[in-house]
C-alpha positions in Angstrom: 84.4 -39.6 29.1 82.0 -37.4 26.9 79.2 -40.3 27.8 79.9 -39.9 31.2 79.0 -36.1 30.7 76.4 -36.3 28.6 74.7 -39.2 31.1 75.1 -36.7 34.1 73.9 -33.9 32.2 70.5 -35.2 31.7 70.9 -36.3 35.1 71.0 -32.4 36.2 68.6 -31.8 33.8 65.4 -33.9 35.5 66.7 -33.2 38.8 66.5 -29.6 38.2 62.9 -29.8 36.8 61.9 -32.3 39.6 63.1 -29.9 42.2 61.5 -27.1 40.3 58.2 -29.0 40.2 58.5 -29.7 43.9 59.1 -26.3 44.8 55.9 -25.1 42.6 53.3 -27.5 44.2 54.5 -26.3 48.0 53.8 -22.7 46.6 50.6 -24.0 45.5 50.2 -25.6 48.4 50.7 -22.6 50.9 48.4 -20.4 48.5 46.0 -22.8 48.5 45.8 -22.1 52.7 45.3 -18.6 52.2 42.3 -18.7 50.0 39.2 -17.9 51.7 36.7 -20.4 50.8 33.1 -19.3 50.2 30.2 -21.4 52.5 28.2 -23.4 51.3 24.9 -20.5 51.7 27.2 -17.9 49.1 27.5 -20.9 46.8 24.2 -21.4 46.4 23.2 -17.6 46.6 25.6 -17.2 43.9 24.6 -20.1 41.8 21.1 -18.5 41.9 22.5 -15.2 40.7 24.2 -17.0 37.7 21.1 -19.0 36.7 18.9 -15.9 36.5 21.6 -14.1 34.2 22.0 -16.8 32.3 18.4 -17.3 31.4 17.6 -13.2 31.6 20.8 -13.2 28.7 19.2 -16.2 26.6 15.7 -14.3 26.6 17.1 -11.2 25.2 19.2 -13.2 22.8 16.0 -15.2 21.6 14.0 -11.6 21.4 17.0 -10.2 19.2 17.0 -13.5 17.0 13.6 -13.5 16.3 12.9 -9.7 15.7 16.0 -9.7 13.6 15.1 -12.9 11.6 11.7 -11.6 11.2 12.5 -8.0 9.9 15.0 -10.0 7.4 12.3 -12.0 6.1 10.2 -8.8 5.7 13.1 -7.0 3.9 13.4 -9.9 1.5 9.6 -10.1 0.8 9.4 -6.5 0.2 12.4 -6.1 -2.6 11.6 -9.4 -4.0 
């Protein structure tokens, strides 16, 4: 008898999770209606925005480095 409960226990257990994951990917599904999907001209007008910020970013980063190495190297020459 307590193997007959313990069988249909797990038996609840993965049907509740199945239903549960079901359920979640028709939510994701009906959200996934609603979005409004840029065209193909914003993707690339937006890709182009992200490029140039990405390299306008590394070319201050590379002017910090250096300048900052370099007045490092100074410092150490100086009180050396």
């Amino acid at each position: 008898m307590a193997a007959k409960a313990a069988g249909n226990g797990r038996a609840n257990f993965l049907s509740r999770w199945v239903g549960l994951g079901i359920e979640f990917f028709g939510e994701v599904k009906a959200e996934m209606v609603k979005v409004a999907w840029p065209t193909r001209d914003e993707t690339v007008a937006s890709t182009w925005v992200i490029l140039a910020a990405v390299a306008v970013v590394a070319v201050w980063i590379f002017i910090a480095d250096t300048t900052s190495s370099q007045t490092m190297a100074f410092l150490i020459r100086a009180f050396n």
